[in-house]
C-alpha positions as protocol buffer text, in pm:
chain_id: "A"
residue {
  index: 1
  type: UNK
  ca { x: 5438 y: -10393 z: -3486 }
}
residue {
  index: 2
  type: UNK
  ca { x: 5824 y: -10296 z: -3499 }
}
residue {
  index: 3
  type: UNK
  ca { x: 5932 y: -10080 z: -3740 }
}
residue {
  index: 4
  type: UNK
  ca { x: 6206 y: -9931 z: -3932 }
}
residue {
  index: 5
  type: UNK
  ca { x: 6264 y: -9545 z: -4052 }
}
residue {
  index: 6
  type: UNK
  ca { x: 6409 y: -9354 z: -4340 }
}
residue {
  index: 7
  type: UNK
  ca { x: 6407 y: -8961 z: -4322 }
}
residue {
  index: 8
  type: UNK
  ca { x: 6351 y: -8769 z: -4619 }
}
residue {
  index: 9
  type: UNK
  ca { x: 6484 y: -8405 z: -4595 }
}
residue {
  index: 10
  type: UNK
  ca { x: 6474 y: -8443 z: -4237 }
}
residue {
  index: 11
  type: UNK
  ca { x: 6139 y: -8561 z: -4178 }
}
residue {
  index: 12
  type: UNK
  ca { x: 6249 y: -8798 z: -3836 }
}
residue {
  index: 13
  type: UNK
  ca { x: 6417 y: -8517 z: -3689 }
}
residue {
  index: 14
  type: UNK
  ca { x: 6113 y: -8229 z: -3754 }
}
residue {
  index: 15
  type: UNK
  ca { x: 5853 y: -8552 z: -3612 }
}
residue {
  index: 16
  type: UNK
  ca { x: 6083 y: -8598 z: -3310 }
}
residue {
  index: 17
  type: UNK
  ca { x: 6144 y: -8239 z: -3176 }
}
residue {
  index: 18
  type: UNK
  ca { x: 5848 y: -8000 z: -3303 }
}
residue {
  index: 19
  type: UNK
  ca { x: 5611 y: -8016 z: -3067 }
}
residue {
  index: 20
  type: UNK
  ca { x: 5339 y: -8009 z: -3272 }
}
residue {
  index: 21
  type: UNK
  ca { x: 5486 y: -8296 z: -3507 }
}
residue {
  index: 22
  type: UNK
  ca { x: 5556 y: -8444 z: -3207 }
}
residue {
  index: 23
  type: UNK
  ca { x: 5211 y: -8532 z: -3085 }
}
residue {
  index: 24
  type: UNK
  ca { x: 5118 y: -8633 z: -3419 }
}
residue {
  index: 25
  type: UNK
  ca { x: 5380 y: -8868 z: -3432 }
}
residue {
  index: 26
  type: UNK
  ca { x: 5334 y: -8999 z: -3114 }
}
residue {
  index: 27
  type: UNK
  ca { x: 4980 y: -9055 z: -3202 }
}
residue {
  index: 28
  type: UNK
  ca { x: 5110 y: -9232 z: -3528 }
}
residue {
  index: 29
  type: UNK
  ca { x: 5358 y: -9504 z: -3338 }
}
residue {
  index: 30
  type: UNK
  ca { x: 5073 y: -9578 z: -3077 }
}
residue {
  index: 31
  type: UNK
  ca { x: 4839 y: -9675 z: -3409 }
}
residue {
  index: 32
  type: UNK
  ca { x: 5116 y: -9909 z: -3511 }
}
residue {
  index: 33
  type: UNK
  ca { x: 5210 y: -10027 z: -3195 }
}
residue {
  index: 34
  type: UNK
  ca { x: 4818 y: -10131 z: -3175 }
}
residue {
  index: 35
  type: UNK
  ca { x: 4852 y: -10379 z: -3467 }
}
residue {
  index: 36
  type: UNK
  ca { x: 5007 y: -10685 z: -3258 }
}
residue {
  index: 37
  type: UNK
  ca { x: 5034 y: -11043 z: -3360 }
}
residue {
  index: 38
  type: UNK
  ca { x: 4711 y: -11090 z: -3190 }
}
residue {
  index: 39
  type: UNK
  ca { x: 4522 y: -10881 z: -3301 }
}
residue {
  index: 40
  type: UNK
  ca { x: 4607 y: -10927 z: -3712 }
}
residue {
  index: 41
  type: UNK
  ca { x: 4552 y: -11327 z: -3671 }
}
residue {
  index: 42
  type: UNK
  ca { x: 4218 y: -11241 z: -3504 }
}
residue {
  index: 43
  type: UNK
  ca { x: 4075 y: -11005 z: -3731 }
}
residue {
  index: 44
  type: UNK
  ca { x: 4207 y: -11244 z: -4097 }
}
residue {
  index: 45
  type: UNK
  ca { x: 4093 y: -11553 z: -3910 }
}
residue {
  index: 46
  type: UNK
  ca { x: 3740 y: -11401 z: -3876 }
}
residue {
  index: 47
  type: UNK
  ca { x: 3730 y: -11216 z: -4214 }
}
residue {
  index: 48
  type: UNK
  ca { x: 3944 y: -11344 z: -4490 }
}
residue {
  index: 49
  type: UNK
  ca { x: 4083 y: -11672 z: -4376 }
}
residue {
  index: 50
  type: UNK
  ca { x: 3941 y: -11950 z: -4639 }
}
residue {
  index: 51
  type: UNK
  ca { x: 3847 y: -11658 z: -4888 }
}
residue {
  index: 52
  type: UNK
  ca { x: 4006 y: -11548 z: -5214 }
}
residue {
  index: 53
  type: UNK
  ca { x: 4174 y: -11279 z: -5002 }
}
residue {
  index: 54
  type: UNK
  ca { x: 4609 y: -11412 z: -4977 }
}
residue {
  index: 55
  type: UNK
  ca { x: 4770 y: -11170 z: -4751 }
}
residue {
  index: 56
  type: UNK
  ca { x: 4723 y: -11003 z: -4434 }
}
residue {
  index: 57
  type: UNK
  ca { x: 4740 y: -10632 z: -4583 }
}
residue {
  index: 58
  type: UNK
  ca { x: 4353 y: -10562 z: -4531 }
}
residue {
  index: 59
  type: UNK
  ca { x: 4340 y: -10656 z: -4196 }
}
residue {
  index: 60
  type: UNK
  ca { x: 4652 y: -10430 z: -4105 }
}
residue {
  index: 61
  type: UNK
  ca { x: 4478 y: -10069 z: -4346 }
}
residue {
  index: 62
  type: UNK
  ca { x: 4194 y: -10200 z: -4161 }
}
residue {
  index: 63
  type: UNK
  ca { x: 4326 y: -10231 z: -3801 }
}
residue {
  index: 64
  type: UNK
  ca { x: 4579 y: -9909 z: -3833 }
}
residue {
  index: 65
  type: UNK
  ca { x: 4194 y: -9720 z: -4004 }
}
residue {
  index: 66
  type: UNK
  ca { x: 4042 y: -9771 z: -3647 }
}
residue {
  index: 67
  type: UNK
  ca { x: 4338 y: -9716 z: -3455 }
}
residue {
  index: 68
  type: UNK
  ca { x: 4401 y: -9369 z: -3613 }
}
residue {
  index: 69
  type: UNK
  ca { x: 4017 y: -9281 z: -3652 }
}
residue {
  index: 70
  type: UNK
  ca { x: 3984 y: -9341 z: -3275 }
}
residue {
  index: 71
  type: UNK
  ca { x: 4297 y: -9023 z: -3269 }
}
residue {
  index: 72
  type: UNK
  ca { x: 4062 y: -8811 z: -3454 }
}
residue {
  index: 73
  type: UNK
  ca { x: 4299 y: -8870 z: -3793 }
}
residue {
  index: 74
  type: UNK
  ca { x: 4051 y: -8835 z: -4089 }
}
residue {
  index: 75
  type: UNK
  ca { x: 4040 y: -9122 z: -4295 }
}
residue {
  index: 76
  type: UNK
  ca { x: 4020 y: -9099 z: -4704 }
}
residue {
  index: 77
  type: UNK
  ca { x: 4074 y: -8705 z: -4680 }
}
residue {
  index: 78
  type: UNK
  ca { x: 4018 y: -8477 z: -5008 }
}
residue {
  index: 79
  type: UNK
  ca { x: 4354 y: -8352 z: -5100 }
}
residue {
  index: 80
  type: UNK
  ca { x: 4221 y: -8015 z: -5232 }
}
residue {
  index: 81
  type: UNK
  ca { x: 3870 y: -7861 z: -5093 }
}
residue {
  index: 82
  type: UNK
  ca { x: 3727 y: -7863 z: -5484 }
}
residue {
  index: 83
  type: UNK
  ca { x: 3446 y: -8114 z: -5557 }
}
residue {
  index: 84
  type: UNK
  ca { x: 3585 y: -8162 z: -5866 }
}
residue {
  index: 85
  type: UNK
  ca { x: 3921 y: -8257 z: -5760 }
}
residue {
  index: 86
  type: UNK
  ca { x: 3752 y: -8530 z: -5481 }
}
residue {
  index: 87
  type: UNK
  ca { x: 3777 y: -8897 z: -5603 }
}
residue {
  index: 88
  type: UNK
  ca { x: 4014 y: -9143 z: -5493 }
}
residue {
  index: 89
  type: UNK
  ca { x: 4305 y: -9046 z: -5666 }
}
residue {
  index: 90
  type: UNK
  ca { x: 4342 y: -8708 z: -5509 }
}
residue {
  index: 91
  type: UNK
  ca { x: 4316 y: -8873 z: -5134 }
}
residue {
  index: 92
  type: UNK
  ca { x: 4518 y: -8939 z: -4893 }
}
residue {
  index: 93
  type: UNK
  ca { x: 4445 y: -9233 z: -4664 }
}
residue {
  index: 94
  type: UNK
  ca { x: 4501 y: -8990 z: -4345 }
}
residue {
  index: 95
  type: UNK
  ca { x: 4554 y: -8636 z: -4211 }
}
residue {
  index: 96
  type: UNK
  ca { x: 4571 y: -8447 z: -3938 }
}
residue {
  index: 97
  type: UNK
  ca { x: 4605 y: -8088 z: -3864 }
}
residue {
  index: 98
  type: UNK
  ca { x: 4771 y: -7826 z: -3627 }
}
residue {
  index: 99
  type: UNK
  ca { x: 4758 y: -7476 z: -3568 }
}
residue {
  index: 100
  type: UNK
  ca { x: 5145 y: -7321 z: -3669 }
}
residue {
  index: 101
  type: UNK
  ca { x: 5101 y: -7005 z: -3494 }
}
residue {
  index: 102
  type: UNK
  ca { x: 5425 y: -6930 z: -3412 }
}
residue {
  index: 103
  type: UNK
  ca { x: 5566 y: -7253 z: -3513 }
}
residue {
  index: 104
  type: UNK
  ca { x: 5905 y: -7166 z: -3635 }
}
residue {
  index: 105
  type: UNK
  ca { x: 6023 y: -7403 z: -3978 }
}
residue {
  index: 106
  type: UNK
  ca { x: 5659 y: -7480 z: -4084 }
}
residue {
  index: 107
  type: UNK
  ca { x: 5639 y: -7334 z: -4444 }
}
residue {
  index: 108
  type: UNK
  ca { x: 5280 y: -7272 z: -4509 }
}
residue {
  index: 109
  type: UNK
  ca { x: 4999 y: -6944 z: -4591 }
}
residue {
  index: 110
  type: UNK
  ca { x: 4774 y: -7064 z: -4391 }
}
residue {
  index: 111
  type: UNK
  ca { x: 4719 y: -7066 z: -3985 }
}
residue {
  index: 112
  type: UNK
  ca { x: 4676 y: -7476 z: -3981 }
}
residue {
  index: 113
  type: UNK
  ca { x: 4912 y: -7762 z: -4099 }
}
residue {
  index: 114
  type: UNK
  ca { x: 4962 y: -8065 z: -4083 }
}
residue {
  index: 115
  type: UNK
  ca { x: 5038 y: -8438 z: -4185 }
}
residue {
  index: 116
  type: UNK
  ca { x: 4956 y: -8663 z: -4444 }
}
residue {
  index: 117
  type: UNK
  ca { x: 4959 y: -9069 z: -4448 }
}
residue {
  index: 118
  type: UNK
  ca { x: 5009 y: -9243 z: -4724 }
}
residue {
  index: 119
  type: UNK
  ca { x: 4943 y: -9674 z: -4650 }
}
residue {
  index: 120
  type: UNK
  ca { x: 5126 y: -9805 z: -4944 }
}
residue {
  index: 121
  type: UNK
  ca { x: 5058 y: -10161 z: -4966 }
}
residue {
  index: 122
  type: UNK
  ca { x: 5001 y: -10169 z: -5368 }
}
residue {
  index: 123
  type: UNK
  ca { x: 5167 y: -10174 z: -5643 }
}
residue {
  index: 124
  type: UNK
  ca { x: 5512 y: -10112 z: -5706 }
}
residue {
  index: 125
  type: UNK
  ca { x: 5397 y: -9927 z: -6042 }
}
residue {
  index: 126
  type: UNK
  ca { x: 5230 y: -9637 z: -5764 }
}
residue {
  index: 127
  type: UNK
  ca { x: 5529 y: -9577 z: -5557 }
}
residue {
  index: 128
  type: UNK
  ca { x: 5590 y: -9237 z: -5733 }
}
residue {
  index: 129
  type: UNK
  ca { x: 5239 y: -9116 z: -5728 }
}
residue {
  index: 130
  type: UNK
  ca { x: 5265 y: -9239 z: -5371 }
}
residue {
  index: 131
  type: UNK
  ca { x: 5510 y: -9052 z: -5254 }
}
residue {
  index: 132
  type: UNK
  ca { x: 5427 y: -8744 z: -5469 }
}
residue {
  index: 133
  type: UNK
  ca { x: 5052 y: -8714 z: -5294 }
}
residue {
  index: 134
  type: UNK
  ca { x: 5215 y: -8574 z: -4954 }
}
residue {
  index: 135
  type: UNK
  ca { x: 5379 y: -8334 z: -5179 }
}
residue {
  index: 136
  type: UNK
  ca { x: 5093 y: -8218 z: -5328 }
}
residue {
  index: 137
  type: UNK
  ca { x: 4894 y: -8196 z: -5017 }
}
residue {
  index: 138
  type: UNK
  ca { x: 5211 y: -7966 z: -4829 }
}
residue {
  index: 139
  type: UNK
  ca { x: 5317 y: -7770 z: -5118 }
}
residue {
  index: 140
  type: UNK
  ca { x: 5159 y: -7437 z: -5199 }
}
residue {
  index: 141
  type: UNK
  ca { x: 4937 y: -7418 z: -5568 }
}
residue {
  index: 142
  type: UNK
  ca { x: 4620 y: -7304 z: -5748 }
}
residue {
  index: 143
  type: UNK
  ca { x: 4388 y: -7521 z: -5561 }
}
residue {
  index: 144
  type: UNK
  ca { x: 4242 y: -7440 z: -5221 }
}
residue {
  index: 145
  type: UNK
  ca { x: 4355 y: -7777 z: -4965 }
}
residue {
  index: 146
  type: UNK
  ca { x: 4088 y: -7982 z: -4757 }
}
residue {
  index: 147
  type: UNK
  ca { x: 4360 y: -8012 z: -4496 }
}
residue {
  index: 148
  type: UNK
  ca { x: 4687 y: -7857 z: -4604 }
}
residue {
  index: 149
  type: UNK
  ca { x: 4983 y: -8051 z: -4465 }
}
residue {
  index: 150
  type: UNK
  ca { x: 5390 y: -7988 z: -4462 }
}
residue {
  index: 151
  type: UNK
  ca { x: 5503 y: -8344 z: -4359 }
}
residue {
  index: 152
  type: UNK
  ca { x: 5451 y: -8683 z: -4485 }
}
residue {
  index: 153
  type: UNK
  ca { x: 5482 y: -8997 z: -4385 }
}
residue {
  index: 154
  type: UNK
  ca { x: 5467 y: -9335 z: -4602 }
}
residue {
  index: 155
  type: UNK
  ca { x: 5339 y: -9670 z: -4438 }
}
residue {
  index: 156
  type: UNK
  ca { x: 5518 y: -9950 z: -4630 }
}
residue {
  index: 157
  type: UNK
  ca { x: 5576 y: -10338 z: -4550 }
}
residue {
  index: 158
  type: UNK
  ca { x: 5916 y: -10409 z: -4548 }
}
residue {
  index: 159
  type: UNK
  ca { x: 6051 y: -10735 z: -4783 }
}
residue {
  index: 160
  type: UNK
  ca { x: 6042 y: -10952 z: -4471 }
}
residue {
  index: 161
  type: UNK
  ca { x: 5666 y: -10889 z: -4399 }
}
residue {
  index: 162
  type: UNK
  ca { x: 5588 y: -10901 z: -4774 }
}
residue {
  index: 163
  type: UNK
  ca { x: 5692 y: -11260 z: -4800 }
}
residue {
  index: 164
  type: UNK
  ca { x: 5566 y: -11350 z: -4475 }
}
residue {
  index: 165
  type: UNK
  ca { x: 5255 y: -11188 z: -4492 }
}
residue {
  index: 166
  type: UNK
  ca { x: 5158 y: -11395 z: -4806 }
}
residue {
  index: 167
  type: UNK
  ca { x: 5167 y: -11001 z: -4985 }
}
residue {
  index: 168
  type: UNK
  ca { x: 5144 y: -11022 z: -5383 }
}
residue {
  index: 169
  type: UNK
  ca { x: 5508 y: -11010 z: -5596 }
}
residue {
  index: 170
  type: UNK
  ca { x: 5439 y: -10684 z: -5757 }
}
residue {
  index: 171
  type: UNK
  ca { x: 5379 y: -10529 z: -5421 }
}
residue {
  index: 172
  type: UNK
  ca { x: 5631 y: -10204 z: -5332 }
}
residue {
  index: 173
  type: UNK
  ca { x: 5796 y: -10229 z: -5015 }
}
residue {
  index: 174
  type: UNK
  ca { x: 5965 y: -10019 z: -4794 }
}
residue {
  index: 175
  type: UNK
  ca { x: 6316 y: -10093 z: -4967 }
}
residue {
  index: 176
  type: UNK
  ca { x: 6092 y: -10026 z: -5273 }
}
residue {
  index: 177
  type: UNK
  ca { x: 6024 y: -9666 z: -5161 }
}
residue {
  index: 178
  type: UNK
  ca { x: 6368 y: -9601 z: -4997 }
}
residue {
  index: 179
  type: UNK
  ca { x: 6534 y: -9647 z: -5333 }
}
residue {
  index: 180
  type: UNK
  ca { x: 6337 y: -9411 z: -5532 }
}
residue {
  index: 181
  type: UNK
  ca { x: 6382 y: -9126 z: -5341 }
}
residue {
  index: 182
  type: UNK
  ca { x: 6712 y: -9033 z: -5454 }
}
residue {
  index: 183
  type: UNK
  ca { x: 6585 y: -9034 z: -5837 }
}
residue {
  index: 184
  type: UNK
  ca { x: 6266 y: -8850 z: -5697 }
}
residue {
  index: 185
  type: UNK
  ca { x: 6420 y: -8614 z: -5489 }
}
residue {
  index: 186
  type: UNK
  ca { x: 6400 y: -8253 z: -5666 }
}
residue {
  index: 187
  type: UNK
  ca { x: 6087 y: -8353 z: -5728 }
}
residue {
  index: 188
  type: UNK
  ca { x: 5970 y: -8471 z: -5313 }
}
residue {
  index: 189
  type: UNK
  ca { x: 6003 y: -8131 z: -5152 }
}
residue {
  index: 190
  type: UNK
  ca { x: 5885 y: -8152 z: -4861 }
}
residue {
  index: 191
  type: UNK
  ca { x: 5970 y: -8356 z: -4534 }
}
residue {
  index: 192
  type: UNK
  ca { x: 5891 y: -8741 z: -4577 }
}
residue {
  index: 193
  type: UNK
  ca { x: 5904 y: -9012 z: -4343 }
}
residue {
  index: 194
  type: UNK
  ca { x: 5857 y: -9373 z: -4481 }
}
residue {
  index: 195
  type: UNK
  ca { x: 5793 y: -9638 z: -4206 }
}
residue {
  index: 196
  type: UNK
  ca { x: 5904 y: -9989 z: -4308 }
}
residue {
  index: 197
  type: UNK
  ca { x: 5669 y: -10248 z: -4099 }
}
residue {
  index: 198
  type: UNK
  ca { x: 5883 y: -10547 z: -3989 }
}
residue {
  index: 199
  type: UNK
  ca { x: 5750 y: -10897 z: -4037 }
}
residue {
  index: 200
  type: UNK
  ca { x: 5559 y: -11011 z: -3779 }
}
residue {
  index: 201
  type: UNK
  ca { x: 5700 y: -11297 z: -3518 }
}
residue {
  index: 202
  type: UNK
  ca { x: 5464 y: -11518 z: -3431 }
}
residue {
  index: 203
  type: UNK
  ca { x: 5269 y: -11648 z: -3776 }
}
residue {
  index: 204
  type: UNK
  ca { x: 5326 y: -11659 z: -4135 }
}
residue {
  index: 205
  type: UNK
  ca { x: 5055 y: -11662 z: -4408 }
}
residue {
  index: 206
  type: UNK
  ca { x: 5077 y: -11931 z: -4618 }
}
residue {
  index: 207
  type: UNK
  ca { x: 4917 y: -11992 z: -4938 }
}
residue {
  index: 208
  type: UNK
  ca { x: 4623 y: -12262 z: -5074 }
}
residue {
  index: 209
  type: UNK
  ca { x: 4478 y: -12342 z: -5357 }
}
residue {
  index: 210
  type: UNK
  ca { x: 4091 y: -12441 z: -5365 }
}
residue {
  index: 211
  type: UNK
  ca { x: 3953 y: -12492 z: -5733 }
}
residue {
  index: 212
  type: UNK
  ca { x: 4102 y: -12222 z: -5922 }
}
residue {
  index: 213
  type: UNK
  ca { x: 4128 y: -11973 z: -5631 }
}
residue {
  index: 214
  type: UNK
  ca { x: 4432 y: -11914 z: -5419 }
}
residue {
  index: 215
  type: UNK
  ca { x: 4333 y: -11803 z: -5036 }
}
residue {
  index: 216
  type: UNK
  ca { x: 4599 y: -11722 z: -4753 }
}
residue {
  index: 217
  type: UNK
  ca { x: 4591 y: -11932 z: -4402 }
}
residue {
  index: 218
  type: UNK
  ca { x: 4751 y: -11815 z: -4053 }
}
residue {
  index: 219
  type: UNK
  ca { x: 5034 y: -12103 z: -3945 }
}
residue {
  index: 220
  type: UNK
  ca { x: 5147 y: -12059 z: -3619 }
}
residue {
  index: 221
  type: UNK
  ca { x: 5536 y: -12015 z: -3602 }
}
């Protein structure tokens, strides 16, 4: 998939010249990269396609899940280390760690950091609590971190993918989450990168109704 970038306190810069962001990063484009035209109409055709199911969002979480899993990202990681603090609200979808021995610009107590993932393809009623979860998992507080991170970055469809991908209306997009960062900002800390996917070139989804159920078809562009 192509892609577009916004830098948050200068997230692109830190990903593209810290070594140790660097690889992660890296690691993070080749994930995306992975998700082709191909391989999304494959993996809705033999899943969703003809089922309630209208856009193409869980075959892309579940394509870029395998993709990063496969790079040793963990998948539905515990914000804090506390049981009590370990259902799905304090999770992020991914994060990796690094040892920041000697790492100059990385502001954390402990020897490891890292970066968290955020695949925001839900409502546009979350896009605060989305972007506030990286902050919580890189900032410093009472509660011990599973993996504690000091970068995030935000997956987001962009408005072209949304309405090609046959994505709900009340889904946020990545023009969604570049807009409230300025509002946000004394309150987003910490480095974030939100990736805008671009709409794909090859297919649309478009949408059918069967009885009272609407389901989402691949046509070929």
């Amino acid at each position: 998939m192509e892609i577009k970038v916004h830098s948050h306190r200068h997230a692109l810069e830190l990903l593209e010249t810290v070594p140790e962001y660097k690889v992660l990063w890296r690691e993070v484009l080749q994930a995306i990269e992975s998700v082709d035209d191909e391989s999304v109409i494959a993996h809705f055709r033999a899943n969703f396609e003809g089922k309630a199911v209208k856009s193409i969002s869980r075959s892309i979480n579940t394509l870029l899940d395998t993709a990063l899993s496969e790079l040793d990202w963990k998948s539905q990681s515990q914000i804090f280390a506390e049981s009590e603090y370990g259902d799905h609200a304090w999770r992020l979808d991914f994060a990796k760690s690094f040892d920041v021995s000697g790492v100059q610009g990385v502001g954390t107590a402990d020897s490891k950091s890292g970066i968290s993932i955020e695949v925001a393809f839900n409502h546009q009623g979350n896009i605060s609590w989305n972007l506030i979860k990286p902050v919580i998992a890189s900032e410093i507080n009472h509660v011990p971190k599973a993996i504690q991170t000091s970068l995030g970055i935000v997956i987001a469809a962009t408005s072209e993918l949304k309405a090609m991908g046959g994505f709900d209306s009340a889904v946020g997009t990545f023009e969604n989450y570049v807009s409230n960062l300025l509002p946000l900002r004394n309150l987003l800390t910490v480095p974030i990168a939100v990736v805008g996917l671009k709409a794909f070139e090859s297919f649309k989804v478009v949408h059918e109704k069967a009885g009272s159920q609407n389901f989402g078809r691949i046509e070929l562009i």
